[in-house]
C-alpha positions in Angstrom: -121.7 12.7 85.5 -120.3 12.5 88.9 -118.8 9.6 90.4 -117.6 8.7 93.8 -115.8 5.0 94.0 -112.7 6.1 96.2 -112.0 3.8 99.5 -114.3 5.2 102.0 -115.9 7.3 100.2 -119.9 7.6 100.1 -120.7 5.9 97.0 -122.2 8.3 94.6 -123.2 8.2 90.9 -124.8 11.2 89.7 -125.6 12.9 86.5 -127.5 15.8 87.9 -125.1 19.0 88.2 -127.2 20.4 90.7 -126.4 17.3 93.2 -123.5 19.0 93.6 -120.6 21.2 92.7 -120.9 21.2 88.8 -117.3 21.1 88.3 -117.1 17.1 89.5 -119.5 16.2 86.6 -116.9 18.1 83.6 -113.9 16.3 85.0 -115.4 12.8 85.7 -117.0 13.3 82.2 -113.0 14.1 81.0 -111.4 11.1 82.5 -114.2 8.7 81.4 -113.7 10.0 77.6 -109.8 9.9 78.2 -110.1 6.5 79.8 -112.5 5.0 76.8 -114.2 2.7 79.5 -118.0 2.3 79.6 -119.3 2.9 82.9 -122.9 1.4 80.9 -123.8 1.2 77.9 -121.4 2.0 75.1 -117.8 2.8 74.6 -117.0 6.3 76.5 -115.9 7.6 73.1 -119.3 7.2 71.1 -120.9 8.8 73.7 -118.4 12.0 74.6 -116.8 13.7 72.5 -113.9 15.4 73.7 -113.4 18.6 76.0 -110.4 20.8 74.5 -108.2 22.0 77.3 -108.9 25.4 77.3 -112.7 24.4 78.5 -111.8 22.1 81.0 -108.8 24.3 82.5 -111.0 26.7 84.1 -113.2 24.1 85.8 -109.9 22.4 87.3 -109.1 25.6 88.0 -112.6 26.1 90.3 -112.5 22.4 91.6 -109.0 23.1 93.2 -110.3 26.9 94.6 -113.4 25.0 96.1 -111.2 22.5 98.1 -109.2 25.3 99.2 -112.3 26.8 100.9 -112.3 25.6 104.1 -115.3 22.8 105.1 -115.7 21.1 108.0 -114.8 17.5 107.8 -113.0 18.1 104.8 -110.9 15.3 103.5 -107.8 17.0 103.6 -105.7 14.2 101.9 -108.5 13.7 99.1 -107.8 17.6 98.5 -104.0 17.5 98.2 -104.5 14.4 95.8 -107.0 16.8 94.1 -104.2 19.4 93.6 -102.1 16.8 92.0 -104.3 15.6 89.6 -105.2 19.0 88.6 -101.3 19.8 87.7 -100.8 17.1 86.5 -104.0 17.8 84.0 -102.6 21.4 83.5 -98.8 20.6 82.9 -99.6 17.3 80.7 -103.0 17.5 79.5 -103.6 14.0 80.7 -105.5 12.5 83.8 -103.9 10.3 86.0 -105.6 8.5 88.8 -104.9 10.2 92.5 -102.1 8.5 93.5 -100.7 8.4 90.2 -100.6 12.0 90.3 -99.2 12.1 93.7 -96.8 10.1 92.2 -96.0 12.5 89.0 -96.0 15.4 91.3 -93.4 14.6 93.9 -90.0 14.8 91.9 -90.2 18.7 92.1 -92.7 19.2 95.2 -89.8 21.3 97.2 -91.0 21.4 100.5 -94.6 19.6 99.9 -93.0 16.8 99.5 -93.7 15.2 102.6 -97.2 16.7 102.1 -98.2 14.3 99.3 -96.2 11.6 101.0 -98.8 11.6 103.6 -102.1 12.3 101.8 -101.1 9.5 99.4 -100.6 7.1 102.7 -103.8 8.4 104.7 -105.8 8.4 101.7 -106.0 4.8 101.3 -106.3 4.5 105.1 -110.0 4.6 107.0 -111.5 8.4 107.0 -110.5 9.2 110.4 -106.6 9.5 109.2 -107.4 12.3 107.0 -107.8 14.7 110.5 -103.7 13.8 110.4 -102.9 15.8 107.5 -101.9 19.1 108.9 -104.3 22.0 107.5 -102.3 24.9 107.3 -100.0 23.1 104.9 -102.8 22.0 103.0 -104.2 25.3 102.5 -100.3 26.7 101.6 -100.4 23.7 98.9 -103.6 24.6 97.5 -102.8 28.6 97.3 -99.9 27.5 95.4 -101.5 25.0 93.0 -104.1 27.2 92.3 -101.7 30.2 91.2 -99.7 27.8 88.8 -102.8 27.0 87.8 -103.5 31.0 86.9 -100.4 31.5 85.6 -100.5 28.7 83.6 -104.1 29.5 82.1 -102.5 33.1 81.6 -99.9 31.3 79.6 -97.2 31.8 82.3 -96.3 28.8 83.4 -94.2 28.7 86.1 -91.4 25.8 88.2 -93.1 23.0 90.0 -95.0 23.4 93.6 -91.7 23.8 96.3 
C-alpha cells in the first residue's frame, strides 16, 4: 500500500507497487501495522503481520538513496523529513510521524540543525516553500543519513547526523 495524505500533497492511495517506487508500499505497510489503525476494513494487525527490521532496513535504506537522486521539483523539505524518519526507524525501530521525527532528530543534528528547522516549517507551508530549502545542504544531509544508515545495517553504528 502506498499512501499520500501529507498537506499539499497529491492525494494518493495505491496498492499497486508498480504505481510507483516499491519501497513506499513496505514502509506505509510498516507504519500501518505499527500504528494498528484500519485504513478499511479490519484492524491493521489481523491483516499484516509484522516486517522484522532486518527486511525493512534495506528498503529505508533505498527510499532515503532515491530522494537523494536528484528530481526536478523535488520536495526538498519532504526529503529531509524523510531522512528523519528513516533514523529515527534505524536508531529506534519505531516510526514516528515526519515532524515527530524531525523532532527526535534535532538534539544531535550538529550543523543540520537549522536544516530540519526549516523543512519541518516549510513543510507544513504551501508547495512553493519547499524551493526555499537550500539543495546542496539537502543533498550533504541525505549522503550522511544514508551512510549511518550503512553503517548501521553493517552493524556499525555510528554518532548522530552533525
Amino acid at each position: 500500500m502506498n499512501l499520500n495524505t501529507g498537506p499539499e500533497l497529491p492525494p494518493l492511495a495505491s496498492l499497486d507497487p508498480a504505481d510507483g517506487p516499491s519501497f513506499w508500499h513496505v514502509i506505509d505497510r510498516a507504519v500501518t501495522y505499527q500504528s494498528g489503525e484500519a485504513v478499511l476494513g479490519p484492524p491493521a494487525r489481523e491483516v499484516f503481520a509484522p516486517l522484522p527490521y532486518e527486511l525493512l532496513l534495506p528498503v529505508v535504506i533505498e527510499s532515503v538513496q532515491a530522494q537523494a537522486e536528484p528530481q526536478p521539483d523535488a520536495l526538498l523539505d519532504n526529503a529531509v523529513l524523510n531522512a528523519c524518519r528513516a533514523l529515527r526507524f534505524a536508531t529506534d525501530r519505531r516510526w514516528y510521524a515526519k515532524l515527530e521525527a524531525g523532532l527526535r532528530t534535532l538534539p544531535a543534528a550538529g550543523r543540520f540543525g537549522p536544516l530540519i528547522e526549516q523543512a519541518m516549517t516549510t513543510v507544513l507551508q504551501p508547495r512553493q516553500a519547499s524551493r526555499n530549502v537550500p539543495a546542496d545542504l539537502v543533498q550533504a544531509f541525505l549522503a550522511d543519513i544514508l551512510a549511518r544508515l550503512r553503517d548501521l545495517a553493517d552493524g556499525r553504528p555510528r554518532p548522530e547526523p552533525g
